[in-house]
N, C-alpha and C positions, 0 to 999 in steps of 0.2 A: 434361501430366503435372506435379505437382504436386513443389515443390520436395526435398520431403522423401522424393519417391519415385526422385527424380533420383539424389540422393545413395545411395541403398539400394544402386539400379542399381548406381551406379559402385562402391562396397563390394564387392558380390557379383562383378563385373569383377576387383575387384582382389585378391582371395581367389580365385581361380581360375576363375569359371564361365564354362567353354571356352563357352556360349553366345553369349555377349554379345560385341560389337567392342567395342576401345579406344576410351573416349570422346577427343573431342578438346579438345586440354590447353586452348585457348583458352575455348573453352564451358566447359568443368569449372571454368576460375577463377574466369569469373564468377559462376557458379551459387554457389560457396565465400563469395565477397565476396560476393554478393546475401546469402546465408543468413547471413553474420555480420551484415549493416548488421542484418538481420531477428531477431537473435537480442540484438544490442547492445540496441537499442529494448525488445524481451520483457525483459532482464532490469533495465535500468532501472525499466518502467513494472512489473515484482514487486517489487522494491525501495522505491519508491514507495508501493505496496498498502500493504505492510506499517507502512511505518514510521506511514501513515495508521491503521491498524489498528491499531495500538501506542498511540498518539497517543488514537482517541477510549480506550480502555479505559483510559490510563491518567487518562480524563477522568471517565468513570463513578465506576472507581475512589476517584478523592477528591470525585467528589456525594456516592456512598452514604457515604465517609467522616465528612464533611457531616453527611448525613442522622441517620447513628448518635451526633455527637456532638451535633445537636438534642436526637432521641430522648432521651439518658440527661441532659440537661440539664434537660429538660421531666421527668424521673422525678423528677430530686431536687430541683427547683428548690420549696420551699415558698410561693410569692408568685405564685398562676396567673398574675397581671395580667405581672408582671416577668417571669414565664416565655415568657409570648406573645411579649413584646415582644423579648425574646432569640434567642426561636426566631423569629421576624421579621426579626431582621439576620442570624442564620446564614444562613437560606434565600436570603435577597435576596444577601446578599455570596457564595454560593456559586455561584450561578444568576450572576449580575454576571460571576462570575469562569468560570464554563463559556460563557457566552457570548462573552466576548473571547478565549477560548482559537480557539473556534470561527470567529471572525471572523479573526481572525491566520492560523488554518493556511489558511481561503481565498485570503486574499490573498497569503499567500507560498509557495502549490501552484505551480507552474512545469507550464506545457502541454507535453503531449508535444510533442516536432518529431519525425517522422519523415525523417529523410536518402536521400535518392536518391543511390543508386549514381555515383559519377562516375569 
């Protein structure tokens, strides 16, 4: 039976239903501690998600910002040659800078450890 059906069980025990026996208290704790070590780890590694998820968009976020201030720079810029060359170091210095964004959250992503019960 599956952790989470354990716990059901013992709920519906303990709200009344005269079918069930008293689990016993030893098993039941463990089962409590197993499901929290199992529940510590879940909310870490959502917390984690997110912040990564947070993280690229707000990476996106300042490309296309980037990109839009190429964009109107190349609208109004009257000297094509000079405009290339402008919109050449945006790109590069933007791209430059989403890549070491990219490069840093790798390397400072921390692996899940999953803890065994002791």
């Amino acid at each position: 039976m599956e952790q989470h059906e354990q716990l059901r069980k013992y709920n519906r025990w303990r709200r009344g239903d005269k079918r069930l026996k008293m689990p016993d208290p030893k098993e039941l704790g463990e089962l409590i501690d197993s499901v929290a070590d199992r529940l510590e780890v879940l909310e870490r590694e959502h917390a984690e998600f997110f912040e990564r998820w947070h993280d690229e968009r707000r990476k996106r976020e300042t490309l296309a910002n980037d990109v839009e201030r190429c964009y109107r720079m190349l609208l109004s810029e009257p000297d094509t040659k000079g405009a290339l060359f402008k919109a050449e170091n945006i790109l590069r210095e933007a791209l430059a800078e989403a890549n070491a964004k990219t490069h840093n959250a790798e390397s400072s992503t921390p692996k899940s450890v999953t803890r065994t019960p002791g």
